[in-house]
KEKE-3310 file (N, C-alpha, C; in steps of 0.2 Angstrom, whole numbers, plus 5000, padded with zeros to 4 digits):
npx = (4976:4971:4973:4964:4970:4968:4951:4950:4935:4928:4924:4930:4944:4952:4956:4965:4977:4993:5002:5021:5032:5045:5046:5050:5062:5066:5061:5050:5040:5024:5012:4994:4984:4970:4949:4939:4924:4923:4923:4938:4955:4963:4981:4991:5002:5013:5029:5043:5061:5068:5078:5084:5073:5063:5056:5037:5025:5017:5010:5001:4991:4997:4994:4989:4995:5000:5001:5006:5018:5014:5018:5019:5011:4999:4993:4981:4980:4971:4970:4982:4993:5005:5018:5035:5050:5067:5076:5067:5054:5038:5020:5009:5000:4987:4980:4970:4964:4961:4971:4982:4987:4994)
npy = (5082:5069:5050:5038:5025:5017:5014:5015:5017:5007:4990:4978:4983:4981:4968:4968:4968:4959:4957:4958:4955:4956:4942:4935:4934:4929:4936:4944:4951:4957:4964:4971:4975:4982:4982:4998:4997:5011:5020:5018:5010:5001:5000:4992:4985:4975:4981:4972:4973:4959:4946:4948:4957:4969:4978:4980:4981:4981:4975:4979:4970:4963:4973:4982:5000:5013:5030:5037:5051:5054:5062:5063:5053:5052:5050:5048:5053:5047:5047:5046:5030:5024:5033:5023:5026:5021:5008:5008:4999:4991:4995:4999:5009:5016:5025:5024:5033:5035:5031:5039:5045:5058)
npz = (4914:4924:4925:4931:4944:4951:4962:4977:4982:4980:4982:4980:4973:4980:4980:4971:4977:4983:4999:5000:5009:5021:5023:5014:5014:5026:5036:5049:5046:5045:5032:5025:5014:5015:5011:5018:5027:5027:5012:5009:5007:5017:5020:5030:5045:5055:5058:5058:5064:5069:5061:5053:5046:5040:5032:5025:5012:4999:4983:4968:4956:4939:4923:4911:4916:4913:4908:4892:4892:4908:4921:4934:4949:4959:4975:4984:5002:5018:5034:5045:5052:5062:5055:5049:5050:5043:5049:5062:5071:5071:5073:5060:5050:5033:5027:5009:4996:4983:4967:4955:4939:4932)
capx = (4971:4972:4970:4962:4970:4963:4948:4948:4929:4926:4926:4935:4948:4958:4958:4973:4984:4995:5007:5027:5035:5053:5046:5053:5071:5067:5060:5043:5034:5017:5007:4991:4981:4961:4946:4937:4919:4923:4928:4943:4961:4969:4987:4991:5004:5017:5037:5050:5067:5071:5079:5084:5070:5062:5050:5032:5025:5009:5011:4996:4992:5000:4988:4990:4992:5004:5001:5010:5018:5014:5023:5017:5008:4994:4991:4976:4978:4970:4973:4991:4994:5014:5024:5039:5057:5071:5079:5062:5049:5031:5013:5007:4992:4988:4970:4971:4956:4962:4977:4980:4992:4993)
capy = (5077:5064:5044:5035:5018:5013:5020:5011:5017:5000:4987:4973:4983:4978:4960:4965:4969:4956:4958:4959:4958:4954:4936:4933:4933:4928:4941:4941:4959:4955:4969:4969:4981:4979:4988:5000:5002:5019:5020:5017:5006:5002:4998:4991:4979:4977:4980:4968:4970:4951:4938:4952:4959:4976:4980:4979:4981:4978:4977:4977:4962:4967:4977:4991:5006:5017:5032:5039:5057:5055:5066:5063:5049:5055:5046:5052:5046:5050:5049:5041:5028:5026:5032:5019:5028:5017:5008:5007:4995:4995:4995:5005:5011:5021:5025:5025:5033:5035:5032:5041:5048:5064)
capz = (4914:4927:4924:4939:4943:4958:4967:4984:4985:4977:4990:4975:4971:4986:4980:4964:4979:4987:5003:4999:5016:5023:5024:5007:5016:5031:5041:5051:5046:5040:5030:5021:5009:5015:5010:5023:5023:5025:5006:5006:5008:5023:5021:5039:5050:5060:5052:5063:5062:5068:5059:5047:5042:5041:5029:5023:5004:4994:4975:4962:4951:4934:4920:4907:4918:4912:4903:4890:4895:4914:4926:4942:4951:4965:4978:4991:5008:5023:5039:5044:5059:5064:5049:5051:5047:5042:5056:5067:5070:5075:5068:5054:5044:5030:5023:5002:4992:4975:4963:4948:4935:4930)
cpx = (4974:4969:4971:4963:4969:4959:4946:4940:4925:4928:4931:4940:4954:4960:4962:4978:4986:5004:5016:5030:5041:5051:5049:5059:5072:5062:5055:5039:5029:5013:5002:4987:4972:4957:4941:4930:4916:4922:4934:4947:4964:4977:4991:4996:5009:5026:5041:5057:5073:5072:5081:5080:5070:5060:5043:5032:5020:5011:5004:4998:4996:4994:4992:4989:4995:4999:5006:5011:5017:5020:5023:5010:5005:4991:4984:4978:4974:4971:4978:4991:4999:5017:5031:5044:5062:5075:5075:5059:5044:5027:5011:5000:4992:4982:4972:4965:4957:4970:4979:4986:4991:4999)
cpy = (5071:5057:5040:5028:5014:5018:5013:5011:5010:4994:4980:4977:4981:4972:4960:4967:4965:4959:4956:4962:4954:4946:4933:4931:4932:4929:4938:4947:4954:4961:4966:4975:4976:4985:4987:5002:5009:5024:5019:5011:5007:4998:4997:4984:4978:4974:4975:4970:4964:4948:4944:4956:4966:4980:4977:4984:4980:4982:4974:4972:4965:4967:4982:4997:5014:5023:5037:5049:5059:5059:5066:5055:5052:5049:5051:5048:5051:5049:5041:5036:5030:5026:5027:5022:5022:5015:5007:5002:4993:4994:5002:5004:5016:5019:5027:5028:5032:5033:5033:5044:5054:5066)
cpz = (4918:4924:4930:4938:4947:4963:4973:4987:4983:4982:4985:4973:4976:4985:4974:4968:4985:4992:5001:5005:5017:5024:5018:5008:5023:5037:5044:5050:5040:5038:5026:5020:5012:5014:5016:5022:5023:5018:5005:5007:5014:5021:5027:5040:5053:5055:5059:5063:5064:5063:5053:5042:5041:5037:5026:5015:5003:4987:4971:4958:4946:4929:4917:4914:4917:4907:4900:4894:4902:4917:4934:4943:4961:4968:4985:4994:5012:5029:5039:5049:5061:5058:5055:5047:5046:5050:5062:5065:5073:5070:5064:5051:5041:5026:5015:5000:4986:4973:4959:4945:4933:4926)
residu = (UNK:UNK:UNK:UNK:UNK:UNK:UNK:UNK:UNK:UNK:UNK:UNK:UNK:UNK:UNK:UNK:UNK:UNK:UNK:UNK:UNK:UNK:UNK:UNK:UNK:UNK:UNK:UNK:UNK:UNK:UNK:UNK:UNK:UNK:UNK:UNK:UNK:UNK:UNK:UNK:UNK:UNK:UNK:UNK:UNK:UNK:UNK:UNK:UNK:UNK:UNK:UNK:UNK:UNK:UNK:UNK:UNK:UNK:UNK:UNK:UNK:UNK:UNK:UNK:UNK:UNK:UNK:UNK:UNK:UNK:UNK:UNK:UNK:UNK:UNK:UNK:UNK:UNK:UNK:UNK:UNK:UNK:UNK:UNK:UNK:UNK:UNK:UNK:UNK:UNK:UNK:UNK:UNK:UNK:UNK:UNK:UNK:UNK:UNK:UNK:UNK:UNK)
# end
Protein backbone atom coordinates (compact mmCIF):
# COMPACT_ATOMS: atom_id res chain seq x y z
CA UNK A 1 0.00 0.00 0.00
CA UNK A 2 1.42 3.16 -1.06
CA UNK A 3 1.02 6.82 0.74
CA UNK A 4 0.88 9.80 -1.69
CA UNK A 5 2.95 12.85 -0.41
CA UNK A 6 2.84 14.99 -3.10
CA UNK A 7 0.91 14.98 -6.34
CA UNK A 8 2.41 17.63 -8.43
CA UNK A 9 -1.03 17.47 -10.47
CA UNK A 10 -2.10 20.25 -7.95
CA UNK A 11 -0.83 23.47 -9.21
CA UNK A 12 -0.32 24.65 -4.99
CA UNK A 13 1.63 21.88 -4.09
CA UNK A 14 4.72 23.44 -5.54
CA UNK A 15 4.46 26.37 -3.25
CA UNK A 16 5.80 23.76 0.10
CA UNK A 17 9.09 23.51 -1.88
CA UNK A 18 11.89 25.96 -1.39
CA UNK A 19 15.37 26.17 -3.48
CA UNK A 20 18.69 24.93 -1.48
CA UNK A 21 21.44 25.92 -3.78
CA UNK A 22 25.45 26.33 -3.31
CA UNK A 23 24.49 30.08 -2.55
CA UNK A 24 24.29 29.27 1.01
CA UNK A 25 28.24 28.95 0.81
CA UNK A 26 28.98 31.07 -1.61
CA UNK A 27 28.26 29.59 -4.96
CA UNK A 28 26.06 31.00 -7.70
CA UNK A 29 23.73 27.69 -9.01
CA UNK A 30 20.17 28.84 -8.86
CA UNK A 31 17.31 26.01 -8.89
CA UNK A 32 13.75 25.97 -8.53
CA UNK A 33 10.77 23.51 -8.18
CA UNK A 34 7.59 25.10 -10.31
CA UNK A 35 4.39 23.69 -11.33
CA UNK A 36 3.61 22.75 -15.11
CA UNK A 37 0.26 23.08 -16.49
CA UNK A 38 0.98 19.97 -17.95
CA UNK A 39 0.40 18.26 -14.45
CA UNK A 40 3.19 18.16 -13.04
CA UNK A 41 6.68 19.59 -11.38
CA UNK A 42 9.44 21.07 -12.99
CA UNK A 43 12.58 20.94 -10.98
CA UNK A 44 14.98 23.24 -13.21
CA UNK A 45 18.29 25.52 -13.34
CA UNK A 46 21.53 26.17 -13.97
CA UNK A 47 24.46 24.10 -11.44
CA UNK A 48 27.91 26.48 -11.39
CA UNK A 49 30.95 25.25 -10.12
CA UNK A 50 32.45 29.05 -9.40
CA UNK A 51 33.17 30.52 -6.28
CA UNK A 52 33.10 26.90 -5.04
CA UNK A 53 29.89 25.89 -5.71
CA UNK A 54 28.18 23.04 -7.49
CA UNK A 55 25.08 22.07 -6.46
CA UNK A 56 21.18 22.61 -6.81
CA UNK A 57 18.45 21.24 -4.17
CA UNK A 58 14.71 21.90 -3.28
CA UNK A 59 13.47 20.79 0.04
CA UNK A 60 9.68 20.41 1.30
CA UNK A 61 8.25 22.63 4.02
CA UNK A 62 8.25 20.42 7.06
CA UNK A 63 4.84 18.09 7.81
CA UNK A 64 4.09 14.51 9.09
CA UNK A 65 4.95 12.46 6.34
CA UNK A 66 6.52 9.44 7.22
CA UNK A 67 5.13 6.27 7.48
CA UNK A 68 5.69 3.72 9.68
CA UNK A 69 7.20 0.36 7.98
CA UNK A 70 8.02 2.19 4.71
CA UNK A 71 10.62 0.58 2.46
CA UNK A 72 10.83 2.41 -0.49
CA UNK A 73 10.08 6.11 -1.60
CA UNK A 74 8.61 6.44 -5.29
CA UNK A 75 9.28 9.02 -7.22
CA UNK A 76 7.53 9.42 -10.85
CA UNK A 77 9.36 11.51 -13.17
CA UNK A 78 8.97 12.09 -16.62
CA UNK A 79 10.97 13.30 -19.04
CA UNK A 80 14.64 14.27 -17.92
CA UNK A 81 16.74 17.59 -19.22
CA UNK A 82 20.65 17.36 -18.56
CA UNK A 83 21.22 14.89 -15.74
CA UNK A 84 24.27 16.86 -14.02
CA UNK A 85 27.13 14.21 -12.76
CA UNK A 86 29.55 15.23 -10.11
CA UNK A 87 32.16 17.50 -11.18
CA UNK A 88 30.04 19.17 -14.23
CA UNK A 89 27.93 22.03 -14.63
CA UNK A 90 25.09 23.16 -16.83
CA UNK A 91 21.26 23.47 -16.92
CA UNK A 92 18.88 20.82 -15.73
CA UNK A 93 15.21 19.83 -15.56
CA UNK A 94 13.28 17.27 -14.30
CA UNK A 95 9.36 16.70 -14.74
CA UNK A 96 7.80 15.42 -11.00
CA UNK A 97 4.16 13.78 -11.01
CA UNK A 98 3.76 12.16 -7.73
CA UNK A 99 5.74 11.17 -4.51
CA UNK A 100 4.80 8.42 -2.49
CA UNK A 101 6.02 5.87 0.10
CA UNK A 102 5.49 2.52 -0.15
Amino acid sequence: MTALLFDFRDPLTANDWAAIDDRVMGGISRSRLRHDPKGHAVFEGEVSLERNGGFASVRSSPGERGKPGAEACVIEIGQVGLMIAAGQAGHFALDITRISLA
